[in-house]
PAZAPA-4460 file (N, C-alpha, C; in steps of 0.05 Angstrom, whole numbers, plus 32768, in hexadecimal, padded with zeros to 4 digits):
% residues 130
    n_x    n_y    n_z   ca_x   ca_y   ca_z    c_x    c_y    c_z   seq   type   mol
   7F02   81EB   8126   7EFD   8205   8132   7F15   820E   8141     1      X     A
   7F17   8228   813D   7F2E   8231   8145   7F28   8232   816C     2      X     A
   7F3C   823C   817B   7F36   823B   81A3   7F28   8257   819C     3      X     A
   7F26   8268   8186   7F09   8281   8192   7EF4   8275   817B     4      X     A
   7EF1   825E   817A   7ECE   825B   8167   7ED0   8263   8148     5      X     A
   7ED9   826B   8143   7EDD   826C   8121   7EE8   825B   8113     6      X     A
   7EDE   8267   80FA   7EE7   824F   80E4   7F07   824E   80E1     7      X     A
   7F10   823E   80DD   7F3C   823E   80D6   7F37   8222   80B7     8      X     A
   7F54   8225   80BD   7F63   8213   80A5   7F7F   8201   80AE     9      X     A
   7F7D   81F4   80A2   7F8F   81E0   80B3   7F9A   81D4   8098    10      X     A
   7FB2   81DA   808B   7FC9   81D9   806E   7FDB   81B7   8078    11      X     A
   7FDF   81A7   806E   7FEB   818E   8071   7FF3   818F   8055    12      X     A
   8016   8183   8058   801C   8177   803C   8025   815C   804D    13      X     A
   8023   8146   803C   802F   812D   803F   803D   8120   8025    14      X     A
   8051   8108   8031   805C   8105   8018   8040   80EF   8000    15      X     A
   8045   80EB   7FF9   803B   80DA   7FE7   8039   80B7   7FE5    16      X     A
   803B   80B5   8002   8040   8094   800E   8033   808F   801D    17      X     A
   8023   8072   8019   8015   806E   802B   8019   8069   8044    18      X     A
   8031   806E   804A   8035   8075   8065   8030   8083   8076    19      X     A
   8021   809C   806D   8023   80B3   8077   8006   80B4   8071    20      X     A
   7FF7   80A7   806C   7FD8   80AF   806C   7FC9   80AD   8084    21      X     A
   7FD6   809F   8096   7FCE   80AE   80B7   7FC7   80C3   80B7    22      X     A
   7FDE   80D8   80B6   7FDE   80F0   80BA   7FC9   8102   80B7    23      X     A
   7FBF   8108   80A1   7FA5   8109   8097   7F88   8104   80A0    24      X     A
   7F8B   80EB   80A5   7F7B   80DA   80BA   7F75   80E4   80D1    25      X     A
   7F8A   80E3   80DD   7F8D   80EE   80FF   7F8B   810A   80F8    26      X     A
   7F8C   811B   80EA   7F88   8133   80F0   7F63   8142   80EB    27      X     A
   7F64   812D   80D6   7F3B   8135   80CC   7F34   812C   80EA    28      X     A
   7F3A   8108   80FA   7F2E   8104   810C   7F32   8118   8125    29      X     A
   7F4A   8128   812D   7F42   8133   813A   7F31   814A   813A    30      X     A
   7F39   8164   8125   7F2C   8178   8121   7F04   8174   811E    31      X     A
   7F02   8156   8111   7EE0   8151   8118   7EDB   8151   8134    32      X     A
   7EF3   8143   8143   7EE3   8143   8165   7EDF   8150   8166    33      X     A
   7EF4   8172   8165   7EF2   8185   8172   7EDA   8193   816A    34      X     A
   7ED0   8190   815A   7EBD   8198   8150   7EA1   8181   8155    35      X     A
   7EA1   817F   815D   7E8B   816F   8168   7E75   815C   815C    36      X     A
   7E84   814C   8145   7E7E   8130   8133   7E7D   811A   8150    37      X     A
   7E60   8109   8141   7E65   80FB   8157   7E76   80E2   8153    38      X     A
   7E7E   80C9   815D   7E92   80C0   8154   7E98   80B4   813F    39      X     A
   7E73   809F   8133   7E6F   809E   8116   7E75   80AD   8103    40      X     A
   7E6A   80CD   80FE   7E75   80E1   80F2   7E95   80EB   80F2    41      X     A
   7EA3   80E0   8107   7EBB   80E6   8105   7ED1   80C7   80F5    42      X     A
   7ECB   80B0   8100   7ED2   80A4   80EC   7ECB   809E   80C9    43      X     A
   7EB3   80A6   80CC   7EAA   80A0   80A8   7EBB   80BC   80A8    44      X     A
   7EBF   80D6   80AA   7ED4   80E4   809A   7EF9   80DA   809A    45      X     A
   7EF3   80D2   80AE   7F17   80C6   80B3   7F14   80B2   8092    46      X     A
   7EFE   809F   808D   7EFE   8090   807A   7EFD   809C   8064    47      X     A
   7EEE   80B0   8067   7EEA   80BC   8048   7F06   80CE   803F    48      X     A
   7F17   80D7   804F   7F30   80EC   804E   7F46   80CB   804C    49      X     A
   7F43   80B3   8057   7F57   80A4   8045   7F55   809D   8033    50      X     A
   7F39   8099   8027   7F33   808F   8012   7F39   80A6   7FF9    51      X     A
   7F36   80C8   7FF9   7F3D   80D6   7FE8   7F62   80D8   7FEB    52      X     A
   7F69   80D0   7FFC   7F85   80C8   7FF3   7F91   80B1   7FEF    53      X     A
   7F82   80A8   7FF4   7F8D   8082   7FE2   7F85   808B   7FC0    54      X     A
   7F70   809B   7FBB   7F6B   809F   7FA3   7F7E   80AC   7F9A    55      X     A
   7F8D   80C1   7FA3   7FA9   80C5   7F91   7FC2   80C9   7F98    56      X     A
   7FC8   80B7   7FAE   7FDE   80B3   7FB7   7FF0   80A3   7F9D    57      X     A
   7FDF   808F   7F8F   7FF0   8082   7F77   7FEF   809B   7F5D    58      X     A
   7FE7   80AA   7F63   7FE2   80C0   7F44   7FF4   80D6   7F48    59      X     A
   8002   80D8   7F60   8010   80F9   7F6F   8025   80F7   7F61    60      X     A
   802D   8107   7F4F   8043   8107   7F41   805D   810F   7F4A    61      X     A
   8051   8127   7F55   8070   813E   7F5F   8071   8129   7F80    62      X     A
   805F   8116   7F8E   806F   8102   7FA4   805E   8117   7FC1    63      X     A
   804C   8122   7FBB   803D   812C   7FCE   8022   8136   7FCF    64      X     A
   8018   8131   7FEC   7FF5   8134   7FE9   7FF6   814F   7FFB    65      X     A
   7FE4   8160   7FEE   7FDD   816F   7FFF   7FBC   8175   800A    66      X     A
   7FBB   817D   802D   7FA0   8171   802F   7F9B   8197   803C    67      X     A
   7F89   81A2   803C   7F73   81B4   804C   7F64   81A7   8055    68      X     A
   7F62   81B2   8073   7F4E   81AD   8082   7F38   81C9   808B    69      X     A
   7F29   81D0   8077   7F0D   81E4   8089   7F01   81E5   8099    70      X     A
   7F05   81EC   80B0   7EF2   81F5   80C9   7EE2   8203   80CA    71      X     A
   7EBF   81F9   80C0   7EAF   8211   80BE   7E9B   820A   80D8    72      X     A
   7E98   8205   80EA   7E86   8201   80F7   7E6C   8201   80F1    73      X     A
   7E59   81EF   80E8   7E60   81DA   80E7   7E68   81C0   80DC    74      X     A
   7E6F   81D3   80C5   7E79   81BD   80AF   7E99   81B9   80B3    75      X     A
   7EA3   81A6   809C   7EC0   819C   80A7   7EC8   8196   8083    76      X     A
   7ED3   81A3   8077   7EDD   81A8   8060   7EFA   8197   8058    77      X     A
   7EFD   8184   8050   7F1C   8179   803F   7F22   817B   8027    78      X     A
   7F32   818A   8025   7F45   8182   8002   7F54   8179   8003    79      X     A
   7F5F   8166   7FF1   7F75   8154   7FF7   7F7A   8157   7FD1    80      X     A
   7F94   8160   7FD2   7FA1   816B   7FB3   7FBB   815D   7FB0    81      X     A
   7FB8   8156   7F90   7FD2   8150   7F8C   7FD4   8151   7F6E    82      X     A
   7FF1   8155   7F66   7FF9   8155   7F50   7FF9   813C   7F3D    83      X     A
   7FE4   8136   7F27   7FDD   8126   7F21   7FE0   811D   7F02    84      X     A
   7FE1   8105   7EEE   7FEA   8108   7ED3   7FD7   8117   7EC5    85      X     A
   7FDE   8125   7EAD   7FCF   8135   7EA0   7FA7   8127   7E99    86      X     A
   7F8F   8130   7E9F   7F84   812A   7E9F   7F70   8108   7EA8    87      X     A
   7F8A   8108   7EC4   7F7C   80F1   7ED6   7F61   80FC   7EE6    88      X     A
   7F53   80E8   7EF3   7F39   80F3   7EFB   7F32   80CF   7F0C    89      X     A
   7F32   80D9   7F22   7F29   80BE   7F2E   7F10   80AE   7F21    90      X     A
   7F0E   809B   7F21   7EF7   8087   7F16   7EE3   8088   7F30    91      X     A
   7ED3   8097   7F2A   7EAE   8099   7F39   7EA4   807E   7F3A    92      X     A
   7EAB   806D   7F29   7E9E   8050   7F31   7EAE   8040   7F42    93      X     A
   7EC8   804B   7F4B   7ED5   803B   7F5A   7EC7   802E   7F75    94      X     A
   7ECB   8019   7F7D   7EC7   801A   7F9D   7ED2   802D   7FB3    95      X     A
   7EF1   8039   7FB1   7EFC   804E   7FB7   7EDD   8064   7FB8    96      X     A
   7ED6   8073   7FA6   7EC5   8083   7FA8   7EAD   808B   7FAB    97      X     A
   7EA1   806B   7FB3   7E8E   8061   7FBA   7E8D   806C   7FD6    98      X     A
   7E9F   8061   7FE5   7E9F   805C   7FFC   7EA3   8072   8006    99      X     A
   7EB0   8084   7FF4   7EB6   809E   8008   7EA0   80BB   7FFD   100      X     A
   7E8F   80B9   7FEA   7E74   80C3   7FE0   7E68   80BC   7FFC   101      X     A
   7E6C   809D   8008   7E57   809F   8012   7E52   80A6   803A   102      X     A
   7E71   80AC   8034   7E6F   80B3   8059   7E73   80CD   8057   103      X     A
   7E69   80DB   8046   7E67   80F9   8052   7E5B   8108   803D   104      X     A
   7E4E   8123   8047   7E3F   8133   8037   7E3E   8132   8016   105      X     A
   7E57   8143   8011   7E64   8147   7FF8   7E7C   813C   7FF8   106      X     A
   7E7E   8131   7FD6   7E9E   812A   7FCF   7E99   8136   7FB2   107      X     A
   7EB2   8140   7FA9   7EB2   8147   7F90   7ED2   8142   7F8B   108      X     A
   7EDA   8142   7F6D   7EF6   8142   7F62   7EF1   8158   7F4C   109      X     A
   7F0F   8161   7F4D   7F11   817E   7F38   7F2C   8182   7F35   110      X     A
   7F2E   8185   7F16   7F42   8184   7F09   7F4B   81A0   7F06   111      X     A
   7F65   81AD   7F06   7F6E   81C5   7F03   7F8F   81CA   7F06   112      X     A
   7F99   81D5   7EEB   7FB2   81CF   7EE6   7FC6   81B7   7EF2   113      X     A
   7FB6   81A5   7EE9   7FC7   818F   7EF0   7FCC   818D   7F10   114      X     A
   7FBC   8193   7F1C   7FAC   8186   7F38   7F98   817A   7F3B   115      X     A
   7F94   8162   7F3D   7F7C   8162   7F45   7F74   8160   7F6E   116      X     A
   7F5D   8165   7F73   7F54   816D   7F85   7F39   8161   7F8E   117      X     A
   7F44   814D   7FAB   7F1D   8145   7FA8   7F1C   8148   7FC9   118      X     A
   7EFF   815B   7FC8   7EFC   8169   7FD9   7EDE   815A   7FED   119      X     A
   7EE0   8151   8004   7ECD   813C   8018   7EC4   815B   8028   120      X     A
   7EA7   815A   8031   7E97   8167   8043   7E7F   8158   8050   121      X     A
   7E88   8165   8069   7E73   8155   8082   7E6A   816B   8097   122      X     A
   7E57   815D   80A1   7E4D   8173   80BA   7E4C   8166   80D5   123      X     A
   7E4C   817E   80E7   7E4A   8167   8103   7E29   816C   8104   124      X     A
   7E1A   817E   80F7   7DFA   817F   80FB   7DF6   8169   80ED   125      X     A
   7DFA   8160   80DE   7DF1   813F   80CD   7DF6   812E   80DC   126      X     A
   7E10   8129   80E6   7E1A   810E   80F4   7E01   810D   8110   127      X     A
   7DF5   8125   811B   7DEE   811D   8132   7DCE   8110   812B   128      X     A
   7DC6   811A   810F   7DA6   8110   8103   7DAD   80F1   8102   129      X     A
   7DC1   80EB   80F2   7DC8   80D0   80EB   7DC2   80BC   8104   130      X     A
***
C-alpha cells in the first residue's frame, strides 16, 4: 500500500543468480508487513516468491528475473518473469511447486512469447482466519 492507502506496484529486475534471491524476498516480506499479514502469512509468501524463483532462475536465458509486486489491499500480487527456452513450463509435480501452491492463495504459470511468468497471490484477510 502506497503512504495514501491505495493500491501501487513495486517493478524489481534482478540478475539471474542465486545470489540475489534475497532481494525479492526481503521486498514481498516487507511490503506484506506493511500491509498487515500476520507473520505466518508473511513468511509462507517470502517462501512461495523464492521458490517461484528458484523455479527459473536455472531457465532465465537473457541472465535476469523480473519480479512485480501488487498492492491491492488486501491482497498482495507477485509476478516473477523471465525469459525462458522455447516452450519450458515448470513441472507441477515438482516439490518446488508443491510447496509454493501451498503457502498462498493462488499460483499459476503462463507462457507468452517466450516468457514465462508464475504469478503467487495471498491475502492478509486469509492469513488472519488461518
Amino acid at each position: 500500500m502506497s503512504s495514501t492507502g491505495q493500491a501501487a506496484e513495486v517493478h524489481l529486475s534482478i540478475p539471474a543468480d542465486s545470489a540475489y534471491i534475497a532481494v525479492p524476498r526481503s521486498v514481498v516480506g516487507n511490503l506484506a508487513a506493511r500491509n498487515h499479514f500476520t507473520v505466518d502469512a508473511i513468511d509462507d509468501l517470502r517462501i512461495a516468491v523464492d521458490e517461484a524463483c528458484a523455479l527459473l532462475l536455472p531457465q532465465a536465458s537473457d541472465g535476469v528475473l523480473d519480479c512485480i509486486f501488487y498492492i491491492d489491499p488486501p491482497q498482495l500480487t507477485v509476478r516473477t518473469t523471465a525469459t525462458v527456452p522455447n516452450g519450458w513450463l515448470p513441472d507441477t509435480d515438482s516439490f518446488g511447486w508443491t510447496v509454493l501452491t501451498a503457502l498462498v492463495e493462488s499460483a499459476a504459470a503462463e507462457s507468452e512469447s517466450g516468457r514465462l511468468t508464475i504469478t503467487v497471490t495471498a491475502s492478509a484477510t486469509a492469513s488472519e482466519k488461518a
